[in-house]
N, C-alpha and C positions, 0 to 999 in steps of 0.2 A: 351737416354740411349744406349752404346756399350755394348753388351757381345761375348766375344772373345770364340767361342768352338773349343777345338783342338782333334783330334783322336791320342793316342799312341799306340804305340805297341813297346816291347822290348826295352822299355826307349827312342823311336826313333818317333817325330813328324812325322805322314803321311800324315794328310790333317788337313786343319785347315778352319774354317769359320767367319766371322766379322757380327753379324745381328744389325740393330740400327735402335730403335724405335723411332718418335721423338713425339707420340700420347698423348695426355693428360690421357690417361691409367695410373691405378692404378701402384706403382712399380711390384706389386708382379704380377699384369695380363701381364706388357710388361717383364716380367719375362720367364713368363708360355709361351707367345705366342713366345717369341724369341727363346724356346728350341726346338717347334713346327718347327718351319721355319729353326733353323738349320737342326735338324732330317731331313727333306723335302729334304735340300738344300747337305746334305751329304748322300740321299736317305740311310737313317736307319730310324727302329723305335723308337719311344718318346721314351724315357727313362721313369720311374714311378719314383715319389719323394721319396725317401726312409726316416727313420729318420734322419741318418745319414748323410745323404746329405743335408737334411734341415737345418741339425744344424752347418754343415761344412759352407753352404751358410752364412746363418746369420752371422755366428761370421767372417769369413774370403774374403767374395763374391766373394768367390769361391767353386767353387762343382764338384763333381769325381763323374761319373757315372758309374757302374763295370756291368759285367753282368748280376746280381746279379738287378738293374735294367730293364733292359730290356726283353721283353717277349721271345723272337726268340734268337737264337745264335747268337753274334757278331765276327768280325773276327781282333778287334783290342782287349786292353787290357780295356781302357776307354776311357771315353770320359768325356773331362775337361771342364769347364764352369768358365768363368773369366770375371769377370765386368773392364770396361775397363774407361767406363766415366759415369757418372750419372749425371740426370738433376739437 
């Protein structure tokens, strides 16, 4: 599995991350771990699942993370979560 996380701010891509699992992990845990290791890898904090995001994931596999996720202040607008390939 690919998930592509991109950072925006003012409709302008800043940074963007590629994490890819290839572990016989459940979807939803190389799911959960691959937000982890972007977070890490774009030094921010985990973002928290919200409903909204969960349900945005399922139906589209994709997910908007807004601050409104996150504990601490961020300095983009969101951060976007896109499956890119699955096993």
């Amino acid at each position: 599995m690919k998930l592509w996380f991109k950072e925006w701010k003012d409709s302008r891509l800043m940074r963007d991350v590629v994490v890819a699992d290839e572990s016989d992990d459940t979807r939803t845990h190389k799911v959960f771990n691959a937000v982890k290791e972007a977070a890490y890898r774009l030094d921010i904090g985990t973002p928290i699942w919200l409903d909204v995001t969960i349900d945005s994931f399922k139906r589209h596999s994709k997910a908007r993370f807004t601050q409104d996720a996150f504990i601490e202040p961020i300095e983009f607008d969101y951060l976007e979560m896109e499956v890119l390939e699955e096993d």
